[in-house]
C-alpha positions as CSV (number, residue, x, y, z in Angstrom):
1,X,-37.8,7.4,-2.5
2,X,-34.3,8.9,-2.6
3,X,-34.3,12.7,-3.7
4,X,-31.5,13.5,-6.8
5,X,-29.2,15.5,-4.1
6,X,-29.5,12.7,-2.2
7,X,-28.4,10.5,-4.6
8,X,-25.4,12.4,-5.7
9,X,-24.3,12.4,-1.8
10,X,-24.2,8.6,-1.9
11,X,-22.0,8.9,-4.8
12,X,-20.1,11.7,-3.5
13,X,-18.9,9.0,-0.6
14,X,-17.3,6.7,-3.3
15,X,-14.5,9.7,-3.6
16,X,-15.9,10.7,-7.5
17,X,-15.0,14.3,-6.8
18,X,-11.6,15.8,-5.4
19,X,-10.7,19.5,-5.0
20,X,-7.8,21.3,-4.7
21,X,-4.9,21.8,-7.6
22,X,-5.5,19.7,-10.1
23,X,-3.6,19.5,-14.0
24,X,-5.7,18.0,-16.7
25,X,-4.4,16.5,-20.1
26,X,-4.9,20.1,-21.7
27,X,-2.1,21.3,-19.3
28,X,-4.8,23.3,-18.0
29,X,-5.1,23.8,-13.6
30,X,-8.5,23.2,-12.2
31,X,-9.6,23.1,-9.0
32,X,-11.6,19.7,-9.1
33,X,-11.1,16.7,-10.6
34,X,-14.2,14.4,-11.5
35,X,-13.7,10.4,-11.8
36,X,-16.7,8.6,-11.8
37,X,-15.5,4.9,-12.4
38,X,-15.4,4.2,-9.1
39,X,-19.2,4.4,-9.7
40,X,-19.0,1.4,-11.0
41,X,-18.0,-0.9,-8.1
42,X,-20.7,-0.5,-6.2
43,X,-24.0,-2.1,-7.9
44,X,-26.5,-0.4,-6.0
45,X,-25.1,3.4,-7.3
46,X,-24.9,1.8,-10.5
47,X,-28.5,0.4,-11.2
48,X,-30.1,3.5,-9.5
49,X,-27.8,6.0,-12.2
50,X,-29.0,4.3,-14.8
51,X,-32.9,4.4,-14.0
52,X,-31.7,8.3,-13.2
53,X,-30.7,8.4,-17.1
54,X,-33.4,6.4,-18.6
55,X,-35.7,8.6,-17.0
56,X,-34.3,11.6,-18.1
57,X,-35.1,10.6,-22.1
58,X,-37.8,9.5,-24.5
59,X,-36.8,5.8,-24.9
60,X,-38.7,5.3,-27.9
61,X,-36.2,7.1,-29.6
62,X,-33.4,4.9,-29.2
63,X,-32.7,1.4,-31.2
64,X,-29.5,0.7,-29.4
65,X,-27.2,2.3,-26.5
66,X,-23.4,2.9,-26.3
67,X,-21.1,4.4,-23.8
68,X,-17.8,6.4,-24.4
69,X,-14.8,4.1,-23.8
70,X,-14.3,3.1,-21.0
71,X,-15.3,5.3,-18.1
72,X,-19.2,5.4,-19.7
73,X,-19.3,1.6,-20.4
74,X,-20.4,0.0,-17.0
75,X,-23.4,2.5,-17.2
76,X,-24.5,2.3,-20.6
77,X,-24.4,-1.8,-19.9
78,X,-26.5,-1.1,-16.9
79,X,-29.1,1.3,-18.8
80,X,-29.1,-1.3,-21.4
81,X,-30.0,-3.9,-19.0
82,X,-32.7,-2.1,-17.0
83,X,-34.4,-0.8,-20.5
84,X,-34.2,-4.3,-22.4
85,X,-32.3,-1.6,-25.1
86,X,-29.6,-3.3,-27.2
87,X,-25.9,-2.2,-25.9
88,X,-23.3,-1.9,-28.7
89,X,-19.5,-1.5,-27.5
90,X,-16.9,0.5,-29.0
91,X,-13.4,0.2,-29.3
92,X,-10.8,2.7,-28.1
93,X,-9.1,1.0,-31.2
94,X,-9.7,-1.3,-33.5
95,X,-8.7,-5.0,-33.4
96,X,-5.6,-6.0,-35.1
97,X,-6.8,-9.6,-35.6
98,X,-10.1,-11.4,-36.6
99,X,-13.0,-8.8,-37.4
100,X,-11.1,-5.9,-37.2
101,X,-14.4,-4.1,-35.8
102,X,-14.3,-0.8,-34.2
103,X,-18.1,-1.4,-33.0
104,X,-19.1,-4.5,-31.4
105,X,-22.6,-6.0,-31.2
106,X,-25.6,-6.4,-33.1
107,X,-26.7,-3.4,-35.1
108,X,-28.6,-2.4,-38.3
109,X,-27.6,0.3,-40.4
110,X,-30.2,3.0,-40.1
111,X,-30.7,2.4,-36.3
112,X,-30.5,5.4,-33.8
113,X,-28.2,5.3,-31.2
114,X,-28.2,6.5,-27.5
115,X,-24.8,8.0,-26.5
116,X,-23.6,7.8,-23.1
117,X,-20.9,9.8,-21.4
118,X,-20.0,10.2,-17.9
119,X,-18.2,13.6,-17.9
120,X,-18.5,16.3,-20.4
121,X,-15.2,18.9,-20.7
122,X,-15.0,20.1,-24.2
123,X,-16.7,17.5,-26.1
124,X,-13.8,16.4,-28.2
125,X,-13.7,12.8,-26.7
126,X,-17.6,13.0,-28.4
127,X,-17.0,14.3,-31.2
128,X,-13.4,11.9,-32.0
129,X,-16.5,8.8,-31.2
130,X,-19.4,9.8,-33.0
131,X,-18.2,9.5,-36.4
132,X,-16.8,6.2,-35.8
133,X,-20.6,5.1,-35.0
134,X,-21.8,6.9,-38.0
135,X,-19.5,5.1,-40.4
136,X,-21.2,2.3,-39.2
137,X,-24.4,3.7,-40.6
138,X,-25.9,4.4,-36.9
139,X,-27.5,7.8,-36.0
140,X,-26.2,9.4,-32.9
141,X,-29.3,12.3,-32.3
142,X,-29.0,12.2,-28.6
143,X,-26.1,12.3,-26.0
144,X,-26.6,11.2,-22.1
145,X,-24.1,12.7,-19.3
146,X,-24.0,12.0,-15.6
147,X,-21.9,15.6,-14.9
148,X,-21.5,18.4,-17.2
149,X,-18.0,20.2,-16.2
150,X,-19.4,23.3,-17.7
151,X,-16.2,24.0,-20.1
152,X,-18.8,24.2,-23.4
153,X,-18.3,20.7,-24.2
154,X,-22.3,20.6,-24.0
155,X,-23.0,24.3,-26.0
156,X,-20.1,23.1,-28.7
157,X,-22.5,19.6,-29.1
158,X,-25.8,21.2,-28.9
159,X,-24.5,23.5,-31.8
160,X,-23.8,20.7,-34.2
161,X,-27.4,19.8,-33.7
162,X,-27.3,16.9,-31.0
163,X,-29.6,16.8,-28.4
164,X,-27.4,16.7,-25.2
165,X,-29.2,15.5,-21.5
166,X,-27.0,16.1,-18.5
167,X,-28.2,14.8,-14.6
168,X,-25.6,16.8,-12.9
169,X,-24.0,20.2,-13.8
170,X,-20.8,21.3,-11.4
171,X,-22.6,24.4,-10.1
172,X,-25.9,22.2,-8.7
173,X,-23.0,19.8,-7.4
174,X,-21.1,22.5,-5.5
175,X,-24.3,24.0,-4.0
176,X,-25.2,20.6,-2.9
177,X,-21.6,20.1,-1.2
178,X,-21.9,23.7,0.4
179,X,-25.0,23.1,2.0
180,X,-23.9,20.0,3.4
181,X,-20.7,21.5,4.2
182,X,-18.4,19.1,2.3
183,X,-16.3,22.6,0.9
184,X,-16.4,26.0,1.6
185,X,-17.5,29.5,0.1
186,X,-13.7,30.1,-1.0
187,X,-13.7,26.8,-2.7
188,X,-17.0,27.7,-4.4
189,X,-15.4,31.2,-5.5
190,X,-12.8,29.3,-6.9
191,X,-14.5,27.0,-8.8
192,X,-16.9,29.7,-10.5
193,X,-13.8,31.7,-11.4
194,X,-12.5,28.9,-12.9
195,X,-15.7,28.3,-15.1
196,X,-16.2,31.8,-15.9
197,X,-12.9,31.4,-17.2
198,X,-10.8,33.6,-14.8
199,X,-7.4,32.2,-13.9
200,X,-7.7,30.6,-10.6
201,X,-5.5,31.3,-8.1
202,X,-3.9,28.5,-6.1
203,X,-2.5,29.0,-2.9
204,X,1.1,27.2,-3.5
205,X,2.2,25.2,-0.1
206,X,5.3,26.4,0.9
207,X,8.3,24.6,1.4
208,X,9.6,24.3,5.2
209,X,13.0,25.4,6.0
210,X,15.4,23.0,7.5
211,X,14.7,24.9,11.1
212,X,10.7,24.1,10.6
213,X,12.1,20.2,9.6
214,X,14.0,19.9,13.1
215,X,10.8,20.9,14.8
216,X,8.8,18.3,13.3
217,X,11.6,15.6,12.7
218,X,11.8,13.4,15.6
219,X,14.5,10.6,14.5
220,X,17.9,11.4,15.3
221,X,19.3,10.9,12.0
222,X,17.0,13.1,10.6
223,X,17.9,16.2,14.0
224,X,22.0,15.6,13.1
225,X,22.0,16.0,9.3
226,X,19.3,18.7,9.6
227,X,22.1,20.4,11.9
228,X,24.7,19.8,9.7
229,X,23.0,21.3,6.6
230,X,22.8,24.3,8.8
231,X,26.2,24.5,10.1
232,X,28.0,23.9,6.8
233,X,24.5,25.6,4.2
234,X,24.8,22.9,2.4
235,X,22.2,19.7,1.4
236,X,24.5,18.3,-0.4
237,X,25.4,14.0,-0.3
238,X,28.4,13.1,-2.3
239,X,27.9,9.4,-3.7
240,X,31.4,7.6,-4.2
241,X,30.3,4.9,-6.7
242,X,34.4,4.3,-6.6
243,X,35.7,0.6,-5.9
244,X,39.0,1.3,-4.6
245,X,39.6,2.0,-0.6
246,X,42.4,4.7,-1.6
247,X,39.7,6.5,-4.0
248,X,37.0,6.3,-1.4
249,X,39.4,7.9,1.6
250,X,40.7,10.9,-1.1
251,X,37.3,11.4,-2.6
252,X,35.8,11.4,1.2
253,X,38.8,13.9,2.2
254,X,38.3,15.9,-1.2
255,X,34.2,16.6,-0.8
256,X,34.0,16.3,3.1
257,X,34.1,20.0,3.9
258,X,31.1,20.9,1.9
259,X,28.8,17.6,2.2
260,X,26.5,16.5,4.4
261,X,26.5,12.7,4.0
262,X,28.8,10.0,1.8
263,X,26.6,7.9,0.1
264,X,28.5,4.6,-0.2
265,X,28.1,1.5,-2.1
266,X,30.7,-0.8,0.3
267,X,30.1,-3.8,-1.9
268,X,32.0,-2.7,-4.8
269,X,34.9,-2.0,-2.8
270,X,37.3,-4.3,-4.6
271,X,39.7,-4.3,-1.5
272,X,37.6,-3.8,1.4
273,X,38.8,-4.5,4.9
274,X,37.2,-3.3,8.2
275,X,40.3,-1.1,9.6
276,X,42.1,0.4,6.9
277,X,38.4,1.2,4.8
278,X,35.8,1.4,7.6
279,X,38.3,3.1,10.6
280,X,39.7,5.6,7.9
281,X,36.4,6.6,6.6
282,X,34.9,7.3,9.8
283,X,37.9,9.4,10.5
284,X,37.5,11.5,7.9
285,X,33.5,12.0,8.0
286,X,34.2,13.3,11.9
287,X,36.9,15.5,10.8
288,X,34.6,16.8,8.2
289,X,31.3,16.5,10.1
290,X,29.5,14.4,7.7
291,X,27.1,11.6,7.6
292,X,28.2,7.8,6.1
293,X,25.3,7.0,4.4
294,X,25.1,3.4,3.0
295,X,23.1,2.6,-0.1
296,X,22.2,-0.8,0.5
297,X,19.1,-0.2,-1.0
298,X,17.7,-3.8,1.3
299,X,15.2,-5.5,0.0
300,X,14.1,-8.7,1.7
301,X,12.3,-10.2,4.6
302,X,13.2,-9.5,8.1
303,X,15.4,-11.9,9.1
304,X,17.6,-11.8,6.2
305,X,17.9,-7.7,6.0
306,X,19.4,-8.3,9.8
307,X,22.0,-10.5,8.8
308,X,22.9,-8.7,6.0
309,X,22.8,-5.4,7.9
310,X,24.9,-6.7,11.1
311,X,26.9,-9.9,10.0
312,X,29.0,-10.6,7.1
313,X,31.9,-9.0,5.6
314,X,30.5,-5.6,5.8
315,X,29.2,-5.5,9.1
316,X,27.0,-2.3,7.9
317,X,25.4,-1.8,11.4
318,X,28.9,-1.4,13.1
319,X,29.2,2.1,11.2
320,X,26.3,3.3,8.8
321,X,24.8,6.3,10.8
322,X,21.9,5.6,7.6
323,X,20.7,3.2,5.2
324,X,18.7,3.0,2.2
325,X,15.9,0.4,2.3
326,X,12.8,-0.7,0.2
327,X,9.7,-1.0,1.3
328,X,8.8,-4.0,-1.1
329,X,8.8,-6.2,1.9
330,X,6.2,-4.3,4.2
331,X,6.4,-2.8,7.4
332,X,7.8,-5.3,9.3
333,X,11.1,-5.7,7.7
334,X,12.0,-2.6,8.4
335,X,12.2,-3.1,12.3
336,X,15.9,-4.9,12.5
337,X,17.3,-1.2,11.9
338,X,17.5,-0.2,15.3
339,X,20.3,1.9,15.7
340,X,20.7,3.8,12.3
341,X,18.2,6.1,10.1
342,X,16.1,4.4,7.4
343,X,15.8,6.3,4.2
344,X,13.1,4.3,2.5
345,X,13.1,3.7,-1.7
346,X,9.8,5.1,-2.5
347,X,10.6,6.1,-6.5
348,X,13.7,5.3,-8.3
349,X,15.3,8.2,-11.3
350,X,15.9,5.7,-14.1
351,X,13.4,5.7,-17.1
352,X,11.2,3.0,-17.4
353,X,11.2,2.3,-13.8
354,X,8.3,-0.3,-12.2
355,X,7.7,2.1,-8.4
356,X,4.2,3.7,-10.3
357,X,2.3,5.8,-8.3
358,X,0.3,3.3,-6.8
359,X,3.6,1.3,-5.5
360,X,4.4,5.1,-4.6
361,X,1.7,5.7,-2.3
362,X,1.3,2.4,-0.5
363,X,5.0,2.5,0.1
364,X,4.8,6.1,1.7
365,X,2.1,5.1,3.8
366,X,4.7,2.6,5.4
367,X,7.4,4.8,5.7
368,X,5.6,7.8,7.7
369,X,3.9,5.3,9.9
370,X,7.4,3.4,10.6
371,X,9.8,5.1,13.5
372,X,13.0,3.8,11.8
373,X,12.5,5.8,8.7
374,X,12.8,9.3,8.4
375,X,13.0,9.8,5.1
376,X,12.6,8.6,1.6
377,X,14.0,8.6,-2.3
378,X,11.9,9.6,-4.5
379,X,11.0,12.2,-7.8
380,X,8.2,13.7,-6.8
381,X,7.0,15.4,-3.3
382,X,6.4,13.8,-0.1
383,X,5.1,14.2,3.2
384,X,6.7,17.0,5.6
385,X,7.7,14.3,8.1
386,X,9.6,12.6,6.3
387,X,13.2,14.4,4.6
388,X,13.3,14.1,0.9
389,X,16.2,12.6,-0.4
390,X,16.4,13.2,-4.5
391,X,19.2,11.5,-6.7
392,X,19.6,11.7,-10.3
393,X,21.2,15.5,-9.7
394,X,23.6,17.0,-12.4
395,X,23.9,20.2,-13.8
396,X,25.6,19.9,-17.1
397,X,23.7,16.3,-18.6
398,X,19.9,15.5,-18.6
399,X,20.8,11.8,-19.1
400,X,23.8,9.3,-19.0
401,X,22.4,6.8,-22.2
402,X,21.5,4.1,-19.4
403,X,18.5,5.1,-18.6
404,X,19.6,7.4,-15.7
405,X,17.4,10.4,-15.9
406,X,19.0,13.8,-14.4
407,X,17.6,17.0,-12.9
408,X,19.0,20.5,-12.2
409,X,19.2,21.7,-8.1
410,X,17.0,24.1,-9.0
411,X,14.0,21.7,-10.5
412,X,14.4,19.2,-7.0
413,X,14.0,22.5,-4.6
414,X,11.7,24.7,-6.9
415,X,8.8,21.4,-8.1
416,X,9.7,18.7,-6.2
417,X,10.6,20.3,-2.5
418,X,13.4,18.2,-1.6
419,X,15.6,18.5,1.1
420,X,18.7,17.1,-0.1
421,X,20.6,16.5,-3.8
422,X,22.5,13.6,-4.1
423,X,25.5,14.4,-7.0
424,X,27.2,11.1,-8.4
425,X,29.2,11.3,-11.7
426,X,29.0,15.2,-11.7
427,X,31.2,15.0,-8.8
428,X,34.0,11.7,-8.2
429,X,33.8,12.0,-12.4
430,X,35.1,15.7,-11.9
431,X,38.6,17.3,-12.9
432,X,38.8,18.3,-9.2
433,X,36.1,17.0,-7.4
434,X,36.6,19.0,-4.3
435,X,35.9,21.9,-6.7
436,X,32.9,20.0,-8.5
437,X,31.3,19.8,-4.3
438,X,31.7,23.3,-3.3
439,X,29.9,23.6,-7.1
440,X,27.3,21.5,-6.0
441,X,27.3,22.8,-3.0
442,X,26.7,26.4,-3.5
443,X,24.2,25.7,-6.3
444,X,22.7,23.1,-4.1
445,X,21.8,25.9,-1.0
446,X,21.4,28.6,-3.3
447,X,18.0,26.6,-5.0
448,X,17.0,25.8,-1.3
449,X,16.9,29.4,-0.3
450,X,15.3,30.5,-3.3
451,X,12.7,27.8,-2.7
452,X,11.6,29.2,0.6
């Protein structure tokens, strides 16, 4: 028969514990972070937790069991199931239609009820559901926990008189982990300075410099603007969302000195043509050493991302030294950009947008493992491989009314360690926008350095 430690180990495989920096909802930074749902995917774990609970209580006691929405729910169904003991269900919030119920399933008033939570913090997400059973005339005299954070969630219940049963405190499960060397003696130190309330120190990551980038960086793109950001300190990207030729050449000859890239959106060039926009422009960016960066942002398969990169009226591949790209259509449709530098769309700035973390992570995973891409759009940090590239950058505005949400220089270098600010409006909007760059500019490397 399986020991307890034993058992937790098997558990501990399913990923229900992480360490490191963790911020709960209390704004509050931990060093662990417990999640026990995925407990319930594996029905083994499952039915063996719950005989570990049941065993752990005078079932005699009990009339009817119910778990804490919804984390608690899959094991108070399978307690319920191995001990023939009646499982009522509550709400999160009460139906808007039909019954209106809060508490579903077959009760009696009068009858005592078994509580079951999977973690205990501070016992407020307890004591916001106990009442809510109690109105229904149901006793709640004895709680059930599979990990007790030890925060005083338990001590806080026990002194309102209910009997609280806990399998797993977070001190037995770090000694387990320890001795099985799963974490070390610092990240047991940690942890018990956390719980004996002591601020824990984190040890932040540090940023890497642009020289530490060009070590690691091994796509081209990604060598040249790293160089260029030196030569010029700047990490600055202009993007001329302008629809003339004659206001994309001045704004280009304007901001070229103290820019690293153009981003360009060649579509809405009302007049386009290949030698008076394309010839021009290219001009410019190698009198001014800068990058033509074209925000294409493709998004479809294979086949038709290479026609629309290389044919057509645009002929993008003739003079894009980068593009942007999403990742929507998997790894393989990023292969027809052979000759230019992929910056992959892996979060977008505007409010309400659909790239959630999940979409976040899958679409990272793609764009480190693809040799075309060497960097990626996004709010929040990613990998050192790849170059952060972070729009949404203004200075004076936190929002434009369309959804566009802004940020300072100083929050992309300082939270979100980005490499470079792309500046839209707060630039080719400008009085003087060669004025607005070296602005931008200054304020751009100044955030960097202060970063480091």
């Amino acid at each position: 028969m399986e020991t307890k430690k034993e058992f937790f180990l098997e558990c501990y495989k399913l990923g229900i514990i992480k360490f490191g920096k963790f911020t709960l909802k209390s704004g509050i930074e931990s060093p662990f972070y417990v999640d026990l749902r995925p407990l319930a995917s594996d029905p083994k774990i499952l039915k063996s937790l719950a005989n570990y609970l049941l065993d752990m209580l005078p079932l005699d006691n009990f009339d009817v069991i119910c778990g804490v929405p919804y984390a608690a729910l899959p094991m108070a169904t399978a307690m319920s199931l191995e001990s023939y003991i009646p499982l009522i269900i509550k709400r999160k919030e009460a139906k808007q239609h039909g019954t209106k119920k809060l508490i579903e399933g077959i009760f009696t008033k009068g009858q005592n009820c078994l509580l079951v939570e999977d973690v205990i913090t501070s016992g407020a997400s307890l004591l916001e559901t106990i009442p809510e059973i109690e109105n229904e005339g149901i006793t709640v005299s004895d709680i059930i926990v599979v990990l007790d954070r030890q925060q005083g969630g338990k001590e806080l219940l026990e002194s309102k008189g209910y009997r609280v049963h806990t399998l797993f405190t977070i001190s037995e499960v770090c000694k387990m982990l320890r001795a099985e060397g799963h974490i070390d003696e610092d990240e047991v130190l940690r942890i018990n300075d956390f719980l004996t309330g002591n601020k824990v120190k984190f040890e932040e990551e540090k940023r890497l410099s642009y020289e530490q980038k060009l070590e690691i960086c091994e796509h081209s793109v990604a060598q040249k603007i790293l160089q260029i950001s030196l030569e010029k300190k700047s990490n600055l990207i202009v993007s001329a969302d302008v629809t003339t030729t004659q206001e994309l050449l001045e704004l280009a000859e304007k901001v070229g000195p103290h820019i690293v890239a153009l981003k360009t959106h060649i579509d809405i060039i009302l007049d386009f043509d290949a030698d008076e926009t394309i010839l021009k422009l290219k001009d410019i960016a190698t009198k001014h050493n800068f990058l033509l960066m074209e925000d294409r942002k493709f998004a479809d398969i294979g086949n038709t991302q290479e026609l629309q990169f290389a044919y057509g009226t645009f002929k993008i591949s003739n003079w894009a030294d980068l593009v942007t790209a999403q990742v929507i259509a998997g790894y393989d449709s990023l292969d027809c950009f052979r000759n230019v530098g992929v910056v992959a769309i892996l979060g977008m700035s505007s409010k309400g947008t659909l790239t959630d973390r999940n979409y976040q992570d899958e679409a990272t995973k793609i764009a480190v493992a693809h040799p075309n891409v060497f960097g990626g759009v996004s709010q929040r940090q990613i990998p050192n491989e790849l170059l952060l590239f972070t729009p949404g950058i203004n200075i004076n505005t936190s929002g434009d009314g369309k959804g566009q949400q802004y940020n300072t220089p100083e929050h992309a270098f300082r939270n979100l360690k980005t490499d470079f600010i792309i500046v839209g409006r707060g630039v080719y909007k400008a009085d003087d926008a060669e004025m607005a760059a070296l602005h931008y500019k200054i304020a751009g490397w100044k955030a960097y350095r202060e970063s480091l």
